[in-house]
C-alpha positions as CSV (number, residue, x, y, z in Angstrom):
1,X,0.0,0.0,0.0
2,X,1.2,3.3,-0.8
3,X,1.5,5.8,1.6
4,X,-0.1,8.8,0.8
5,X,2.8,11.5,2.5
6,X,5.1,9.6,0.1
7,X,3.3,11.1,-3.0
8,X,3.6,14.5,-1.9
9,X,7.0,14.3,-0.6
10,X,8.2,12.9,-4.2
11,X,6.9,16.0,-5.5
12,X,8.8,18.3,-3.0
13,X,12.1,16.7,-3.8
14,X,13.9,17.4,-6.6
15,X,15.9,14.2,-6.1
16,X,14.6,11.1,-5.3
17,X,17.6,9.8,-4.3
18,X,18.1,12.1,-2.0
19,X,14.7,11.2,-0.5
20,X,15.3,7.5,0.2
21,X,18.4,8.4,1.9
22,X,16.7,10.5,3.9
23,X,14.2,8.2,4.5
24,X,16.2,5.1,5.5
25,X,18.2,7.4,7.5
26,X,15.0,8.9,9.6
27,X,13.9,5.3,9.7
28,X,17.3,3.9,11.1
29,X,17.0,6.3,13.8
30,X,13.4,5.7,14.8
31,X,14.1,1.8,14.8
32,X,17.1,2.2,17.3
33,X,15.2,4.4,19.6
34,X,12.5,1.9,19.8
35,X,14.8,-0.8,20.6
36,X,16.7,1.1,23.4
37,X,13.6,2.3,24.6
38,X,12.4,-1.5,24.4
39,X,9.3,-0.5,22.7
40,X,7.7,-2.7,20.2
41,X,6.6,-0.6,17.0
42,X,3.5,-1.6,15.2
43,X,4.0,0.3,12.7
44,X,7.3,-0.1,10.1
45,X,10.1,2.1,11.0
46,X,9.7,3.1,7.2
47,X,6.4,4.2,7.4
48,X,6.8,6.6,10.4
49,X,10.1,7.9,8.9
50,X,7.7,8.6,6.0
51,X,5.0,10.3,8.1
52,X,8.0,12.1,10.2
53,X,9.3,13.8,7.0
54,X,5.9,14.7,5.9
55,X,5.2,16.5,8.5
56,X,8.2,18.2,9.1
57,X,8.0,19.2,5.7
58,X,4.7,21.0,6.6
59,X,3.0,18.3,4.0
């Protein structure tokens, strides 16, 4: 399923591979918090990374 923030954050980059970088990057840092924190994520690190951009860019 595709998320939705993803569409419009395609459209505010002007490089996409500077958009999975970022991406992977957010999501590598919201997966090790969870694990020090010992919290179980239900959602993918990928898709919160996803939302966390979105909204950061004011999406």
């Amino acid at each position: 399923m595709l998320n939705e923030n993803l569409g419009k954050l395609i459209e505010n980059y002007d490089n996409r591979y500077r958009l999975v970088t970022d991406i992977a990057k957010c999501a590598r840092k919201v997966s090790q918090k969870a694990e020090d924190d010992g919290e179980i994520l239900i959602e993918k690190p990928v898709s919160i990374a996803i939302n966390k951009l979105a909204s950061e860019k004011n999406l």
